[in-house]
C-alpha positions as CSV (number, residue, x, y, z in Angstrom):
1,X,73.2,12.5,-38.6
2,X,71.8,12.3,-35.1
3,X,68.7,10.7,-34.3
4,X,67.7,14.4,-33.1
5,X,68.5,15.8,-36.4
6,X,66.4,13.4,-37.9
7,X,63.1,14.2,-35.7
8,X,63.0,17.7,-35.6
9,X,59.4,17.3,-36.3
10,X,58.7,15.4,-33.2
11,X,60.6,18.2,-31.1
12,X,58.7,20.6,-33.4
13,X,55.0,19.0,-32.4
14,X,56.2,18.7,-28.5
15,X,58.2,22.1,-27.7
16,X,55.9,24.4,-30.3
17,X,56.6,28.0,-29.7
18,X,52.9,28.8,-30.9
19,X,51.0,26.0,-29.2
20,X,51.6,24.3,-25.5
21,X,49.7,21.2,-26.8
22,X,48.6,18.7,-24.3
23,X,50.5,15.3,-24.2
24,X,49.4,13.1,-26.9
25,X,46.5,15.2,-28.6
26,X,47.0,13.8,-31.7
27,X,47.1,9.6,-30.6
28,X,42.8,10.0,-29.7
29,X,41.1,8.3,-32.2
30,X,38.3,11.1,-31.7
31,X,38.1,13.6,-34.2
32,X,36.6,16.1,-31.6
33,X,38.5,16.0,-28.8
34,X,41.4,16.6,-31.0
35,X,39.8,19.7,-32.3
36,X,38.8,20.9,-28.7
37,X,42.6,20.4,-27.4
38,X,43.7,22.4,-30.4
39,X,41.6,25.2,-29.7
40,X,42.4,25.5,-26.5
41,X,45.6,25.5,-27.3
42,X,45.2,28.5,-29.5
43,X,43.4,30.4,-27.8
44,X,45.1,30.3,-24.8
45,X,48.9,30.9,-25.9
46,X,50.4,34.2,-26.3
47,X,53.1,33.5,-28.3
48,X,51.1,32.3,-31.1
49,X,51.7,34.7,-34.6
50,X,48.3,34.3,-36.2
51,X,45.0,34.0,-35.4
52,X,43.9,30.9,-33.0
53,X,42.1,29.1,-36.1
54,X,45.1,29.0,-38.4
55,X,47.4,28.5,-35.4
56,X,45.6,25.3,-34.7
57,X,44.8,24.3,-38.2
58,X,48.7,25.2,-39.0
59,X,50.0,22.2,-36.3
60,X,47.1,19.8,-37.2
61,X,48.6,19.8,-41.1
62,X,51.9,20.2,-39.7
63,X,51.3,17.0,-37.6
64,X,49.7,15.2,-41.1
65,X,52.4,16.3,-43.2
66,X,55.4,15.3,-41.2
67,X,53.7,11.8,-40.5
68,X,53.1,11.0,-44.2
69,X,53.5,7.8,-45.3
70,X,53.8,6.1,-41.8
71,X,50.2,7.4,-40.8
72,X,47.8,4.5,-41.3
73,X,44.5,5.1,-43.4
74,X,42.3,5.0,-40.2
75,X,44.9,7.3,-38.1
76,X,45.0,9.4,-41.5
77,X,41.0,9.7,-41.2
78,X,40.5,10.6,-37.8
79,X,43.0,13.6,-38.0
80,X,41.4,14.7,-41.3
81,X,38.4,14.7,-39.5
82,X,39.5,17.0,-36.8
83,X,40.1,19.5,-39.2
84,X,36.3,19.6,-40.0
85,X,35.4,19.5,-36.5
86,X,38.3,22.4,-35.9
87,X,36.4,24.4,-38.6
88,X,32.9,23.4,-36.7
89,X,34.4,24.8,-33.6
90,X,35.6,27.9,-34.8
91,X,32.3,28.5,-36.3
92,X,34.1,28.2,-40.1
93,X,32.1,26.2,-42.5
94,X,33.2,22.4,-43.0
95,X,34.7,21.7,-46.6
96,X,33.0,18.1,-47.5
């Protein structure tokens, strides 16, 4: 197997067809500025399939899923944080 083959996640993440994300939205270590750059995201593509919430929600788990293991605990926090501060700014009620 290639070394593409293997990170079709990665390719996934960078070259969405729903989402144009800006570079490295997921490396800042705040919660809210993830959440902001998601929305945005959303709500400005047009070749999203859903709504902009579960657009953005949709590539934040994506993003958590496919990092898995490797994701350290603190990395691991701060993106399950932005999905609390994605629900904020959506006006969707946080789940504690």
């Amino acid at each position: 197997m290639t070394a593409t083959k293997n990170k079709w996640s990665a390719e996934v993440t960078e070259h969405s067809d729903a989402l144009d994300l800006e570079d490295h939205v997921f490396e800042s270590d705040d919660a809210k500025k993830i959440a902001a750059s998601l929305k945005r995201s959303a709500e400005h593509s047009h070749r999203r399939k859903a709504e902009p919430f579960q657009s953005a929600m949709s590539m934040l788990n994506f993003y958590i899923n496919r990092a898995g293991k490797n994701l350290p605990a603190a990395r691991k926090k701060v993106l399950e944080d932005a999905k609390g501060e994605l629900r904020t700014a959506f006006g969707r009620e946080k789940d504690d």
